[in-house]
C-alpha positions, 0 to 999 in steps of 0.5 A: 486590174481594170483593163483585166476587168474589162477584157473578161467582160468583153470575152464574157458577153462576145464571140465573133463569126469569122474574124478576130478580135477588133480591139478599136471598136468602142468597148463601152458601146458595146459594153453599155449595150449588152450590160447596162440595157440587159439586151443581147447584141449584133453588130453589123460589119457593114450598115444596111437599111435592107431587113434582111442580113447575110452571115457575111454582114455579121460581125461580133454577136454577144454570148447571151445572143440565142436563136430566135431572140430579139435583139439590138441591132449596133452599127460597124462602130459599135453604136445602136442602129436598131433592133431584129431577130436572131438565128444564127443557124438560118440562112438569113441569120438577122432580119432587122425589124425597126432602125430606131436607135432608141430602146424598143419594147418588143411586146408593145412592137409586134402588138403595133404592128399587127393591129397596124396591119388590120387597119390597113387591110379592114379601114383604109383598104375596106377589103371586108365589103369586096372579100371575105379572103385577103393577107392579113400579114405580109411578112417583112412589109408588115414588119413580121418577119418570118410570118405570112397569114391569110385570112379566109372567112373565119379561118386564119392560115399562116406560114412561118418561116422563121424560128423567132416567129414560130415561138411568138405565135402562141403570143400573136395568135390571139391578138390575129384572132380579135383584129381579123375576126376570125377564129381557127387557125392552120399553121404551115412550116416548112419541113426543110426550111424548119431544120435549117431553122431549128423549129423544133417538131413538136409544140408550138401552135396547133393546127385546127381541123381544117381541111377546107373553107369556102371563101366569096372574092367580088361575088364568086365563091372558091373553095380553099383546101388547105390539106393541098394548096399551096403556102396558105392555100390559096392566092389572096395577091390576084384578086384585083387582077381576077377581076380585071381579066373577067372583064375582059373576057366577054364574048371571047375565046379565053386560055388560062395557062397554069391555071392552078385552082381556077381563078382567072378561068372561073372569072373569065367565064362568069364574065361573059367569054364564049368558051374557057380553056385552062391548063396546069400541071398540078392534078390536084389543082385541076381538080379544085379548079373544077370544084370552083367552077362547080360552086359558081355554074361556070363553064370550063374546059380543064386539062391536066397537062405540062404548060409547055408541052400542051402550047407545043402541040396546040401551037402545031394545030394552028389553034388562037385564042382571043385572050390568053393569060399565063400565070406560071409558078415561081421560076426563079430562086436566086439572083442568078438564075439563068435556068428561071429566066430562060423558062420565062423566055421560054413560056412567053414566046410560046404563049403569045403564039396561041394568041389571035392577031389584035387578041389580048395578052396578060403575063404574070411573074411571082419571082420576087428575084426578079425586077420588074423591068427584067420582066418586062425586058424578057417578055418585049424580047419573045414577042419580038423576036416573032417580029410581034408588037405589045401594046401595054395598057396596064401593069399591075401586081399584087393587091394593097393587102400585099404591101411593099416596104421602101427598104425591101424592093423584094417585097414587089414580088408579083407582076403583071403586064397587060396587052395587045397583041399587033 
C-alpha cells in the first residue's frame, strides 16, 4: 500500500520530456520538494551554472510546472540546485535565476534585484550627472531575464522576451517607475518571439502614447522614435564609446558606416572634424540621424546607401578618410554562422581601405555569439591580408549600465577595437 502511495504521488506530481521513468533517483527529494515546499519543480539532466538551459538539459518536470512560473530548479540527483523561470514552449525553456540552494521568496527577489539595478546605474555609476538616458535592466546580467529596459529622460522603454516576464510587468512596473524616476512607459514584444512564447495579444502592460522623446548624453541632444527604432529605440551600449570617438575626430576627415541615427557622426562633428560623412541602409534611421544633427547644429553629409556596395564604389574613387568607424547591425545569430562571420570579414577588409595611410580605425561587433578574440581574429586577418598593420590603442564595449554576469559570457555581447592604421 505504500509503495502504491508512493508511486501514485510520483506520476501525480511528474511528467518526463524525452525519456523514461528513473526509478534510482531519490524519490523523497523529489517528493519533499514539489509537496512539502508547494513549489513546482525542474530537474536538470545535466548541472550548469549557465542561466540559460536547453530542452535537451531537461529532465523530469512536476505536473503543477506552468508556463511562465517560477520554479525550483533540483539537481541530476534530485536534490535543490536553485530556482529559474519555466516555459516549456520556448526555445530557451528555463532560464535559472539564482543557485541558492535554500528557499527564495520570489516577490522579495525580483523587488532586490531591481532596486539592485538602480543602485548600480544611479549611485555607483552616478550616470544621472552625464545622462538622462542609460539601461535600467540588462536582462539576465541583472538577474531578470526576459526583460530589457532603457531609461529615456521620463520615459521607461522595455522589451520583453520572455512569457514569465510579460505576466510580472504589471507587478515590476511600478517599482521601475520609483527606482528610475521615470513615469510612462512603451512595451515592445516580439510578434515571433511572443507566439513561440505563448504571450498572449491582449492585456498585460500598455503602452503609453509615446512616439518620441528627446534625451541629452554628455551635452548633445538626440531624439528617440520609439514608433521605428530598434529594440527600445535607441543604443544606451555606445554612449562612452560616442564620446571617445568625438574626441578623436578634431580637424579630421570622418566616416561613420551604418550610421544608424547618427550618434558617432553628430559626435564627430561637435567634436571638431572637418568634414562627416555617415552611410546606413535604413531610411528611416537616415532621416532620424538628421533630425539629431538638426537638434545639435552639427554638419553632416548623410547618405541612404548598402554599406557595402557604397565602400565598393568609393573604394574604385580612390576616396580616404582620416577616421573611419564601422558599426554594422548583429551579423551573427548562432554558434556556427559562417555566413555572419564572413560578413564581418567582409566589411572589415573593405573599410580599412577607405582609411588614410596612419589614419584611425574604429570597428564594432554587436553579435553576443561571438567572442571577442574571434572578433579581433577576424579583423587582424582583413587587414593583413591588404599586407595592413593595426596598432591597437584601445578595446572597449558596452558602458557599466550593460553589466556582464560571471556565469554568462554571452552578456559581453558588444566590442570595440580601437586603431591605427600603418
Amino acid at each position: 500500500m505504500m509503495a502504491e502511495a508512493v508511486i501514485e504521488v510520483l506520476f501525480s506530481r511528474s511528467v518526463f520530456i524525452g525519456g523514461s521513468l528513473f526509478f534510482e533517483f531519490a524519490l523523497e527529494d523529489v517528493w519533499a520538494v514539489g509537496r512539502d515546499r508547494g513549489m513546482p519543480t525542474v530537474q536538470l539532466k545535466y548541472q550548469t551554472f549557465h542561466p540559460s538551459i536547453w530542452p535537451k538539459m531537461v529532465g523530469e518536470v512536476s505536473r503543477d510546472a506552468m508556463p511562465g512560473d517560477f520554479v525550483q530548479v533540483l539537481g541530476k540527483e534530485g536534490t535543490p540546485f536553485g530556482w529559474g523561470f519555466w516555459n516549456p514552449k520556448a526555445r530557451m525553456p528555463l532560464r535559472i535565476v539564482s543557485h541558492r540552494e535554500d528557499e527564495v521568496d520570489e516577490v522579495e527577489f525580483f523587488e532586490k534585484a531591481i532596486r539592485r539595478a538602480a543602485v548600480l546605474r544611479r549611485e555607483v555609476l552616478k550616470l544621472d550627472g552625464e545622462t538622462d538616458s542609460y539601461r535600467a535592466i540588462h536582462g539576465d546580467a541583472d538577474f531578470l531575464p526576459g526583460m530589457v529596459a532603457d531609461k529615456f529622460a521620463d520615459v521607461l522603454s522595455v522589451e520583453i522576451t520572455n512569457l514569465a516576464a510579460w505576466q510580472r510587468l504589471p507587478q515590476w512596473l511600478p517599482l521601475l517607475h520609483e527606482c528610475y524616476g521615470t513615469s510612462r512607459v512603451v512595451v515592445g514584444v516580439d510578434a515571433d518571439l511572443a507566439r513561440v512564447e505563448g504571450i498572449p495579444r491582449t492585456g498585460g502592460v500598455e503602452s503609453d502614447k509615446v512616439r518620441s522623446v528627446k534625451i541629452r548624453e554628455h551635452g548633445i541632444r538626440y531624439e528617440v522614435d520609439f514608433s521605428s527604432g530598434h529594440k527600445t529605440g535607441f543604443f544606451c551600449d555606445q554612449r562612452d564609446n560616442r564620446r571617445a570617438f568625438g574626441a578623436l575626430a578634431a580637424g579630421k576627415s570622418v566616416l561613420d558606416l551604418c550610421c544608424y541615427t547618427g550618434g558617432f557622426s553628430v559626435s564627430a562633428a561637435l567634436g571638431g572634424a572637418a568634414d562627416v560623412t555617415a552611410v546606413d541602409l535604413d531610411e528611416d534611421a537616415v532621416e532620424m540621424a538628421k533630425r539629431n544633427a538638426n537638434l545639435n547644429n552639427a554638419k553632416v553629409k548623410f547618405t541612404h546607401a548598402d554599406a557595402f556596395t557604397w565602400i565598393r564604389t568609393m573604394i574604385e574613387n580612390g576616396r580616404k578618410w582620416d577616421l573611419v568607424i564601422a558599426d554594422p547591425p548583429k551579423f551573427i545569430f548562432g554558434k556556427e554562422d559562417d555566413l555572419g562571420t564572413a560578413k564581418y570579414a567582409d566589411l572589415n577588409k573593405l573599410a580599412l581601405q577607405l582609411v588614410a595611410p596612419e589614419g584611425l580605425y574604429v570597428t564594432c561587433s554587436c553579435s553576443g555569439m561571438l567572442g571577442a578574440g574571434e572578433f579581433e581574429r577576424i579583423v587582424i586577418g582583413a587587414a593583413h591580408r591588404q599586407d595592413k598593420r593595426l596598432q591597437m590603442f584601445n578595446r572597449t564595449g558596452a558602458g557599466g549600465d550593460h553589466p556582464t554576469v560571471s556565469n554568462y559570457p554571452e552578456s559581453r555581447y558588444l566590442k570595440v577595437l580601437w586603431g591605427r592604421v600603418v
